[in-house]
ZADONU-458440 format. One record per residue (C-alpha): x, y, z; residue in one letter. Coordinates in pm, 1 decimal. Layout:
N
x, y, z, nunu
X, Y, Z, A
...
//
This chain:
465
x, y, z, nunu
10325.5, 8981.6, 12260.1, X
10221.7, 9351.5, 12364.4, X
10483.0, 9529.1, 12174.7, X
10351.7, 9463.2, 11845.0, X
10010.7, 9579.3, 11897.4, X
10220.3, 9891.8, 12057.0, X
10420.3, 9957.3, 11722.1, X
10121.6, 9916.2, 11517.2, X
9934.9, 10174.8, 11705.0, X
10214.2, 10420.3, 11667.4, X
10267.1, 10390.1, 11294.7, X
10135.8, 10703.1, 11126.8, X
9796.9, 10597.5, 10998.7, X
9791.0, 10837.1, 10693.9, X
10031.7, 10878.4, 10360.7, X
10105.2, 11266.7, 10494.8, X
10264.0, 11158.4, 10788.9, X
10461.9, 10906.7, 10666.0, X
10590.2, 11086.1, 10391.6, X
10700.0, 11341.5, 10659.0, X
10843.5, 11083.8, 10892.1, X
11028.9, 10974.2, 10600.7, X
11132.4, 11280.0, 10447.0, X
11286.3, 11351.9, 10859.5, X
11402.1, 11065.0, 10893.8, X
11593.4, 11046.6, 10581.5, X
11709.8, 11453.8, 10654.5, X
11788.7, 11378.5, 11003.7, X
12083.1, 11124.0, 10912.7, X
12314.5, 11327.4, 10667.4, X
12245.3, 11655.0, 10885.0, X
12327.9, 11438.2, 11209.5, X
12680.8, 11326.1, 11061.9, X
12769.7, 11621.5, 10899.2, X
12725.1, 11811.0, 11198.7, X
12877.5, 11576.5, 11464.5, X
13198.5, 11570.7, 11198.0, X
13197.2, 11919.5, 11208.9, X
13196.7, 11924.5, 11577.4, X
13474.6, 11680.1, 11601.0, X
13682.9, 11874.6, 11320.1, X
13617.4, 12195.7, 11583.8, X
13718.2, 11987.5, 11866.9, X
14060.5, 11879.7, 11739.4, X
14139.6, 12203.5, 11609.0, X
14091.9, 12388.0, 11940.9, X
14226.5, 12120.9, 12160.6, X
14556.3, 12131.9, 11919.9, X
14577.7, 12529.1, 11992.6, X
14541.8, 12491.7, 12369.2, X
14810.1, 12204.8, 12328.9, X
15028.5, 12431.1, 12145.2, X
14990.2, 12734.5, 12391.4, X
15059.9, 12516.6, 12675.9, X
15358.7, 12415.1, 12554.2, X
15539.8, 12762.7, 12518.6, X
15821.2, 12831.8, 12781.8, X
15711.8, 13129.1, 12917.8, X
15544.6, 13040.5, 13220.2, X
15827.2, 12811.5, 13314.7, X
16088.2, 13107.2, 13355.1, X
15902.2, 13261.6, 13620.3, X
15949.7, 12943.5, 13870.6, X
16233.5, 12916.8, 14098.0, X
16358.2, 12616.1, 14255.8, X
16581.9, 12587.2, 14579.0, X
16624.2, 12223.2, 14754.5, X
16294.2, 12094.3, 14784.3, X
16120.9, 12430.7, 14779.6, X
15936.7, 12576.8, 14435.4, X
15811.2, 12903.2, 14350.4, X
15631.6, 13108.9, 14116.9, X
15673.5, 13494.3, 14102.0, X
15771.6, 13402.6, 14489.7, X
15481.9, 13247.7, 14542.0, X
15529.4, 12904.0, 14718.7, X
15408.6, 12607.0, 14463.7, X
15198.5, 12334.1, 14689.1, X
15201.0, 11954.8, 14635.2, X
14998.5, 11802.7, 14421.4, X
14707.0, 11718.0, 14561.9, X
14708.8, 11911.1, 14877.7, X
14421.3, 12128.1, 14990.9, X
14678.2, 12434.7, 14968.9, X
14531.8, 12588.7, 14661.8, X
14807.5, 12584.9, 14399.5, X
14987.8, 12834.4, 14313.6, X
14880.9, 13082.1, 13978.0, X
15018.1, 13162.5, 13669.1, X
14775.7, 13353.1, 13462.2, X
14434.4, 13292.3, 13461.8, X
14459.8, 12956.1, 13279.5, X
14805.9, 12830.6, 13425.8, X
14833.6, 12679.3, 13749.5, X
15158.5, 12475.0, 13898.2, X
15201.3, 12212.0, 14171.4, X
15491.4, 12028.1, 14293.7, X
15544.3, 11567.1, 14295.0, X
15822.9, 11453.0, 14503.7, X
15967.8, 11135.9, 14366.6, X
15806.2, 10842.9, 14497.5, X
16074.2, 10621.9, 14574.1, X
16083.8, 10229.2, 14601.8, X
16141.9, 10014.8, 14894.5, X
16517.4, 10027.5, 14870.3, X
16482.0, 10412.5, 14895.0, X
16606.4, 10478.3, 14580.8, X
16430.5, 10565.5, 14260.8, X
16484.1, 10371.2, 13941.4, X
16500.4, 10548.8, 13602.7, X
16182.2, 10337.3, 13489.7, X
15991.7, 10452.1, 13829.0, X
16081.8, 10794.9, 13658.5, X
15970.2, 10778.1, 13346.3, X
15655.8, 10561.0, 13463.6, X
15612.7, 10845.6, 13698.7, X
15641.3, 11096.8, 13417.0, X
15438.8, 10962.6, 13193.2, X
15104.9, 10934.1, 13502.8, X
15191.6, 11307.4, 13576.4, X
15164.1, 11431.3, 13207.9, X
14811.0, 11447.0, 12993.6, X
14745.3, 11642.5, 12702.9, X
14375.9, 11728.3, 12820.0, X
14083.0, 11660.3, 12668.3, X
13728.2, 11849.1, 12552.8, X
13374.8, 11674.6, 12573.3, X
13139.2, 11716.4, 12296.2, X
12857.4, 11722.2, 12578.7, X
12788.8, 12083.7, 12732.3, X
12716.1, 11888.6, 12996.9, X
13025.3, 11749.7, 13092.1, X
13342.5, 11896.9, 13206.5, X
13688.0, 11923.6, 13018.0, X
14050.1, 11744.7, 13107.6, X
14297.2, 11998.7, 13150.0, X
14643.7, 11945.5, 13033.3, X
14894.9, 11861.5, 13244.6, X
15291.9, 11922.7, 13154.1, X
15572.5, 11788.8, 13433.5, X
15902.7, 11924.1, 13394.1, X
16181.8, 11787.4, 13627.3, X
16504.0, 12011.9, 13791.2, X
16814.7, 11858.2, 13881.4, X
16839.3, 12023.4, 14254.4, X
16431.6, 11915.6, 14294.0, X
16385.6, 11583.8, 14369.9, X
16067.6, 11563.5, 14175.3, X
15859.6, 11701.6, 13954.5, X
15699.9, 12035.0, 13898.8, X
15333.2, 12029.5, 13705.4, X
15214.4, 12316.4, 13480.1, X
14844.5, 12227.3, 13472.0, X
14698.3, 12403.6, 13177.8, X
14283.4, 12482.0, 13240.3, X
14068.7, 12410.6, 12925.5, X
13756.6, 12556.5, 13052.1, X
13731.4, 12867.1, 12804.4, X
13827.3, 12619.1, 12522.5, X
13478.1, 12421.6, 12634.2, X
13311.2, 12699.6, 12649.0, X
13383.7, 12773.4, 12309.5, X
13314.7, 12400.8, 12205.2, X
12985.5, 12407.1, 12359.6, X
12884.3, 12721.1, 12177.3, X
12975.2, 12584.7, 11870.5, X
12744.8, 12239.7, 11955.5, X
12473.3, 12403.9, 12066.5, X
12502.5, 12584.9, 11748.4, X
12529.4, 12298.3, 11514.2, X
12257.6, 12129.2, 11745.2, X
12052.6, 12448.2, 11679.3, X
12074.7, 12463.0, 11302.5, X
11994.2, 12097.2, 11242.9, X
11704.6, 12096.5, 11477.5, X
11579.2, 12441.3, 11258.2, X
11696.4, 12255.3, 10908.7, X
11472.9, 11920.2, 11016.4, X
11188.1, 12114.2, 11129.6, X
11207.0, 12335.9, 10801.9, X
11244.0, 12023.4, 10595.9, X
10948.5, 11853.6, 10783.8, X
10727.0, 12123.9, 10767.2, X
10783.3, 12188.0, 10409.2, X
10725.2, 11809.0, 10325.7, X
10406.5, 11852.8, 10548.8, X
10260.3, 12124.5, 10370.7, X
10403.5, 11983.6, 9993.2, X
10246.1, 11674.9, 10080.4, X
9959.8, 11805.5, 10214.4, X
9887.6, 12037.0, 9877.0, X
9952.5, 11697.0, 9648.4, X
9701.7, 11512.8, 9798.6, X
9462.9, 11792.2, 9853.3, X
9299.4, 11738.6, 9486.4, X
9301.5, 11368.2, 9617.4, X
9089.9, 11402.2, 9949.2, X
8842.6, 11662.4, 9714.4, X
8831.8, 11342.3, 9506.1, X
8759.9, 11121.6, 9754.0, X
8469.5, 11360.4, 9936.0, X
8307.4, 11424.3, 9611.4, X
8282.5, 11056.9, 9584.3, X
8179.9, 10983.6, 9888.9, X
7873.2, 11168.4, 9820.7, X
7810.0, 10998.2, 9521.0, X
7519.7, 10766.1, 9522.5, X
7237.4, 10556.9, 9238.7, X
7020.0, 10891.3, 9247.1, X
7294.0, 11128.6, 9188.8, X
7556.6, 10962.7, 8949.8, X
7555.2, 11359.2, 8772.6, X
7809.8, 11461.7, 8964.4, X
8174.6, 11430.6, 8868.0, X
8515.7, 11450.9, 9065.9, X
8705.6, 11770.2, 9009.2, X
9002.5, 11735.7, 8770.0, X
9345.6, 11943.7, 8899.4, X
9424.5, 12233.0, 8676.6, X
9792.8, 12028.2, 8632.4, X
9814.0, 11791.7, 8400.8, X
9971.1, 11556.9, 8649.9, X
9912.0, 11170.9, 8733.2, X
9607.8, 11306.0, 8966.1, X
9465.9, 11510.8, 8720.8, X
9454.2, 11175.1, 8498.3, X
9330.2, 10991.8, 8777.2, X
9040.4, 11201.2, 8845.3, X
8968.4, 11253.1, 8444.9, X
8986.0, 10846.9, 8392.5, X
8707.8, 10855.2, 8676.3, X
8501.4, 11056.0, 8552.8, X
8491.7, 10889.9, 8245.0, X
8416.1, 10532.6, 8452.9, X
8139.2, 10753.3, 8611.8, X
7993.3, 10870.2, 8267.6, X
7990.0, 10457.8, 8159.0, X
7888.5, 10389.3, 8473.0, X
7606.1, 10678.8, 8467.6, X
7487.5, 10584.0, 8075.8, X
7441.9, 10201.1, 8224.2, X
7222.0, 10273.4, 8527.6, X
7025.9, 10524.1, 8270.6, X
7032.2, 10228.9, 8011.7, X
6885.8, 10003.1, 8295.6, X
6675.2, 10200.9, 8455.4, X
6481.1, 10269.0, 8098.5, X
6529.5, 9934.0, 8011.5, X
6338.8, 9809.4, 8293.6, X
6087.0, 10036.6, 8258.9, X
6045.3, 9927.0, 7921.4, X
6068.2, 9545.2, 7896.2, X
5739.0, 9625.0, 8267.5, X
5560.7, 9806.1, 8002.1, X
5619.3, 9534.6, 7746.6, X
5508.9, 9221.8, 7955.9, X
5266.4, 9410.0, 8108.3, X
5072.9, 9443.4, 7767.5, X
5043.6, 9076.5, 7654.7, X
4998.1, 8960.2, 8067.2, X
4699.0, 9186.5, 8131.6, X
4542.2, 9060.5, 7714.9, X
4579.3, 8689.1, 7871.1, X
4449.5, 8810.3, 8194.0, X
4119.9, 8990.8, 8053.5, X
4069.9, 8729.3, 7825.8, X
4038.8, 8430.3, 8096.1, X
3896.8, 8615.0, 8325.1, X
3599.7, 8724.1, 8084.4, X
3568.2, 8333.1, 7963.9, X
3579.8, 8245.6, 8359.6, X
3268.5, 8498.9, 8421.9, X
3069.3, 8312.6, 8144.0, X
3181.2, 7958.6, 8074.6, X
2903.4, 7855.7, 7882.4, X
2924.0, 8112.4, 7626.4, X
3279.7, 8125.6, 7637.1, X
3452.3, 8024.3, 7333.2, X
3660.7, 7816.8, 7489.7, X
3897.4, 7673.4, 7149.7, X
3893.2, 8070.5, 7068.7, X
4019.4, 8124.2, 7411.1, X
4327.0, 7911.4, 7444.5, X
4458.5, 7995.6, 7067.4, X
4471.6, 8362.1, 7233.5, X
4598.6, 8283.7, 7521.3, X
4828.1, 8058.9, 7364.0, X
4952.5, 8354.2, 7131.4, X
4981.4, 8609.0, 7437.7, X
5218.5, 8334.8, 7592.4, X
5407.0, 8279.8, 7318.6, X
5472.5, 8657.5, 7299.1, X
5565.1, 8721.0, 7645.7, X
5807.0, 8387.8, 7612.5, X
5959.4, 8528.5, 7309.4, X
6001.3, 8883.7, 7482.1, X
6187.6, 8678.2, 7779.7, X
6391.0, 8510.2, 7564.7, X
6500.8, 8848.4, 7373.5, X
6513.9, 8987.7, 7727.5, X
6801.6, 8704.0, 7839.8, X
7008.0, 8720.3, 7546.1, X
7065.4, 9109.2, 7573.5, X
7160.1, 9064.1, 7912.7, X
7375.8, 8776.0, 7783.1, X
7516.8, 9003.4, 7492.4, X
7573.0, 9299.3, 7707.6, X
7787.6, 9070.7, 7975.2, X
7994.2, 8991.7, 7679.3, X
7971.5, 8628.9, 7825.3, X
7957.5, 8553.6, 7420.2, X
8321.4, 8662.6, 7372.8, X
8409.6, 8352.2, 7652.4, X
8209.4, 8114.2, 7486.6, X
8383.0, 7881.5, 7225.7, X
8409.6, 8034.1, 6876.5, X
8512.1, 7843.2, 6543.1, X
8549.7, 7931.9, 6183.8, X
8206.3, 7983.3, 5985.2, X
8078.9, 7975.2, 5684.2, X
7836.5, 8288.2, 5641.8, X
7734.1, 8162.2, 5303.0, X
7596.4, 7849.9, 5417.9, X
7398.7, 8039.0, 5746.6, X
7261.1, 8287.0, 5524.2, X
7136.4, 8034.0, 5279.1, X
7009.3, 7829.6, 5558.9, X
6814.2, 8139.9, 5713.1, X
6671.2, 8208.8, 5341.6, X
6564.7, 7894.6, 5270.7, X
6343.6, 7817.3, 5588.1, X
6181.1, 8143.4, 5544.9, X
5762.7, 8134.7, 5542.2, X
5662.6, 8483.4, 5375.7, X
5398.2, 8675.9, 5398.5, X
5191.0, 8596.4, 5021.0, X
5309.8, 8838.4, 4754.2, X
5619.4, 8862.0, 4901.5, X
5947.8, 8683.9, 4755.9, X
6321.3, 8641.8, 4854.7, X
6585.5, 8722.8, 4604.3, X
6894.6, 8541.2, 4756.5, X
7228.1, 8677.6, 4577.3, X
7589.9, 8511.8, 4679.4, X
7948.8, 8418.4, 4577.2, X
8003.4, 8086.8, 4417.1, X
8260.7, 8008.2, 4697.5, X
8242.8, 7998.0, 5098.7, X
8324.7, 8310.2, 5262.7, X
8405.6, 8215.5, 5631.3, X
8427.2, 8408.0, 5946.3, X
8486.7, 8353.1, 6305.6, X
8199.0, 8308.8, 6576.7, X
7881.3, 8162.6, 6688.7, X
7656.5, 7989.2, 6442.5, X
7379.2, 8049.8, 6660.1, X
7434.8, 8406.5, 6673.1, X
7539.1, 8480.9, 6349.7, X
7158.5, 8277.6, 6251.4, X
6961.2, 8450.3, 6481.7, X
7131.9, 8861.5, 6328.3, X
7008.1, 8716.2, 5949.0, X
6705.6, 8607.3, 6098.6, X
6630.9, 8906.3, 6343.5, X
6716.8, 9122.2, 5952.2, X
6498.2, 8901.9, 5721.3, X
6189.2, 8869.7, 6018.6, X
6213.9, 9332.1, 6003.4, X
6214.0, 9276.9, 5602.5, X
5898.4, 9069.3, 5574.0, X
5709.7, 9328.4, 5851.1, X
5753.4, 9610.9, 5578.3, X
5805.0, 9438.9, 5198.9, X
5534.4, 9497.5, 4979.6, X
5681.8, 9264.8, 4711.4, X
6048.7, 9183.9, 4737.3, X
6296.8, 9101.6, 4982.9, X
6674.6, 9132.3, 4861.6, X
6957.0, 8936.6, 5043.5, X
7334.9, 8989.1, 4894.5, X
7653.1, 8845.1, 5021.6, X
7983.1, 8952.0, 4875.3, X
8313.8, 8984.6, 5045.8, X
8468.4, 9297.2, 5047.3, X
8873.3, 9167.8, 4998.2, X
8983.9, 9573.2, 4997.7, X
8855.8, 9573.7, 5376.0, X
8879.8, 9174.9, 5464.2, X
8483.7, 9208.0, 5540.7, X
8183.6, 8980.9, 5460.0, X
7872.8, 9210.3, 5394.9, X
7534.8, 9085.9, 5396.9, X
7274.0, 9338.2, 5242.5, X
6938.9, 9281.2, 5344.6, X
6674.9, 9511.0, 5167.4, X
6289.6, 9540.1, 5160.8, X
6090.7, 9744.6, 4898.6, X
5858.0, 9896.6, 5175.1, X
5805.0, 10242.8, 5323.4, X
6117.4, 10278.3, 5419.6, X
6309.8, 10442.0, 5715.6, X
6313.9, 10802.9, 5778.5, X
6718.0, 10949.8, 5850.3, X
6626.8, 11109.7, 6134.8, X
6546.3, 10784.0, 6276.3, X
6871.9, 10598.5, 6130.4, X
7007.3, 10604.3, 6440.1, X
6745.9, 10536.8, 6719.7, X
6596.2, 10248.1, 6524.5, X
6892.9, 10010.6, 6677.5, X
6769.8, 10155.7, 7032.4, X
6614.7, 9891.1, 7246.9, X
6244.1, 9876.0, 7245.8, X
6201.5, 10173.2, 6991.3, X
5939.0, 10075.6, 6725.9, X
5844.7, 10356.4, 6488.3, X
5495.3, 10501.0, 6421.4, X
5414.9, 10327.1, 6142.5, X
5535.9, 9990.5, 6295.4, X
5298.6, 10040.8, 6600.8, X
5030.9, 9797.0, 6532.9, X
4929.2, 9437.4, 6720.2, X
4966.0, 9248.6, 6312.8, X
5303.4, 9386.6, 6182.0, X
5472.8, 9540.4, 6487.8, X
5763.1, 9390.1, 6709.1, X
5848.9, 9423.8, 7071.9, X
6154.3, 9648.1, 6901.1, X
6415.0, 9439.3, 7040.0, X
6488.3, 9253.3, 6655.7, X
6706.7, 9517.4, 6573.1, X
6877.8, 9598.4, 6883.0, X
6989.4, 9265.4, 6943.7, X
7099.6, 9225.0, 6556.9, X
7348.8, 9548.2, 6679.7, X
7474.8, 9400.0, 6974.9, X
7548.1, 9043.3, 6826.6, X
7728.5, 9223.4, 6557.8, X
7941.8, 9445.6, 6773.2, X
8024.7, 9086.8, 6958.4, X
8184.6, 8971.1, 6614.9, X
8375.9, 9305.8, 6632.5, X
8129.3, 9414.9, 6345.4, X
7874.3, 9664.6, 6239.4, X
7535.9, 9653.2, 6125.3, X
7388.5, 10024.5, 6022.3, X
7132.6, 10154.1, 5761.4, X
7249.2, 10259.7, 5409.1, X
7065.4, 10569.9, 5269.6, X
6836.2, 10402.0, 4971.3, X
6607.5, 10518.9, 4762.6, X
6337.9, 10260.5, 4842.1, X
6255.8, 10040.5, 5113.0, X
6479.5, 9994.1, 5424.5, X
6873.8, 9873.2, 5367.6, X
7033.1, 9703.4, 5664.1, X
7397.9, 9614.4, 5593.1, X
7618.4, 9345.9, 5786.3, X
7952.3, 9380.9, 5820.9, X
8196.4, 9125.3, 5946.6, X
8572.7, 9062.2, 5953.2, X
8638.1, 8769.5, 5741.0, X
8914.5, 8457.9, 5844.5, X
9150.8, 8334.2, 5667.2, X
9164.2, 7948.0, 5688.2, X
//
């Protein structure tokens, strides 16, 4: 139950280290066998040699034996295992004498012998631990007037020695290769991710009141490089929406505040005088004012709608545009003096979308014609086969719209100079909404240069039933 909490606390908390414990880890195993094979190869090798020199019969013409008695260069040879210390060969060779160790009968059996042999004899052994001491080799040879065994014992110390160098030394160099390879994935890992942690700072700082500033962008043109560019542009969206909302707001304040401080002034001079307060007068205006700021609300929700995209989600079905512009046309009230000239294809030319919406653009078009039309209003549906399009043309024969305003016109509460004024003027949402229900239907709507009068053109994709 407490180990786990234990592990967890020792696993690296950050992408650096475990990178580097991985990059060891993985180093460590390779470098580990190849150098433990290489100390094993060394091993075998020098333990053959020592095998090999302590087989050659040199040593063995320099002992004498007579009866029970052995000696080397005339110096007595000792039993084995006595505390006489044995007698030397060289500085490696040593000798010591076995009687026969005979059985109960008191004779010895060839098996006893051999078995005998075979204890006395070892062909050494070297430990791949500097730490832990080496087997000598041990050779028996038997003489026919010795009634035993003499024991070349053959030291292997200086043949450790050498192995231990040679561990330490592989030890050495994979401890130095690990900690190089470590290190270097350390500081490699480190340098990747340092654009990444300047990312992360610089957006940590980031807040509503200072969306200006941008993540840096790596000089290489690598996957961080692209992360930090495709944040930046979220940030510029992200920056162009709060501006969009913060002006919007500040707009639609100063737009209910207009018609909500009329209806205020209004009752609240009637209230100060009742009795000479035109009281039928009264409620028609404040009955208009409401009307307005309802209207303004309703304008209000539908952007927000439109600019949620929530219309893309909602149902869509094939339409005919013919019949909704017709519909639109017909129902149309204008101003006196002012007629509709309603131009379209004998056939149906049908599109995909909202009936509503697609209603409420020829409507938002046709209410911006009748604010400016002297005389006539032109409305022209054709379908465009070349581009699979439906364009509706709606034109008025008024002032007109200068280019330099082309483009803000479709801007969200924007009404122009001329436009200003409590009879003709909008909110200057008409427009702006026309856009945005448009680019919903994966459509345009944009002003065509004309030489009279302002010309709005619609353009949808048409569907093939």
């Amino acid at each position: 139950m407490h180990l786990l909490p234990l592990l967890r606390r020792l696993y690296p908390s950050t992408i650096r280290m475990r990178l580097t414990l991985l990059a060891t880890v993985i180093a460590v195993l390779p470098l580990a066998a190849a150098a433990t094979g290489t100390a094993l190869a060394v091993r075998s090798s020098i333990l053959e040699g020592a095998q090999q020199r302590s087989a050659e019969p040199g040593p063995w013409w320099r002992v004498e034996v007579k009866g029970d008695r052995a000696t080397y260069d005339r110096e007595r040879i000792s039993r084995c295992g006595s505390t006489s210390p044995p007698a030397p060969g060289d500085q490696r060779i040593s000798f010591c004498m076995k009687p026969y160790d005979l059985s109960s009968s008191g004779a010895p059996g060839p098996s006893g012998h051999d078995a005998m042999y075979d204890a006395l004899s070892h062909q050494g052994a070297l430990s791949l631990g500097p730490w832990t001491p080496s087997a000598p080799i041990q050779r028996p040879n038997a003489y026919p007037q010795f009634p035993g065994y003499v024991v070349l014992t053959y030291s292997l110390e200086a043949e450790q020695a050498q192995l231990d160098t040679v561990v330490w030394s592989l030890a050495g160099g994979t401890l130095a290769l690990v900690g190089l390879i470590a290190g270097s994935t350390w500081f490699a890992v480190g340098r990747v991710l340092r654009p990444v942690e300047a990312i992360r700072a610089e957006f940590a700082e980031l807040s509503a009141h200072h969306l200006d500033r941008r993540v840096p962008v790596p000089r290489a043109g690598n996957e961080i490089a692209r992360l930090a560019t495709t944040m930046n542009t979220t940030l510029n969206r992200l920056q162009a929406a709060v501006g969009r909302q913060r002006q919007f707001t500040t707009d639609a304040s100063h737009e209910l505040r207009t018609p909500l401080a009329c209806l205020r002034t209004e009752l609240e001079l009637a209230l100060n005088r009742p009795d000479a307060a035109d009281w039928p007068r009264v409620v028609h205006a404040a009955h208009q004012d409401t009307m307005r700021v309802q209207e303004l609300t309703e304008d209000l929700l539908l952007l927000a709608r439109l600019d949620a995209e929530q219309g893309d989600r909602q149902p869509r079905r094939t339409v005919d545009l013919t019949d909704v512009v017709r519909e639109e046309t017909v129902r149309r009230r204008p101003p006196h003096g002012i007629g509709i000239d309603l131009r379209t294809g004998p056939g149906p030319v049908a599109v995909q979308g909202h009936p509503a919406l697609l209603a409420r653009v020829i409507g938002n078009l046709l209410d911006n014609a009748e604010r400016y039309a002297t005389g006539t209003i032109t409305v022209r549906l054709t379908h465009d086969p070349h581009h699979g399009t439906a364009v509706v043309d709606v034109l008025d024969d008024g002032p007109g719209i200068p280019p330099e305003d082309h483009r803000r016109i479709f801007e969200r509460f924007t009404r122009l100079d001329d436009a200003r004024t409590q009879d003709t003027g909008g909110v200057g949402l008409g427009l702006a909404i026309a856009q945005r229900i448009a680019a919903v239907h994966r459509g345009t709507l944009e002003i065509v240069p004309s030489a009279r009068g302002a010309h709005f053109s619609l353009r949808l994709p048409t569907h093939l039933p």
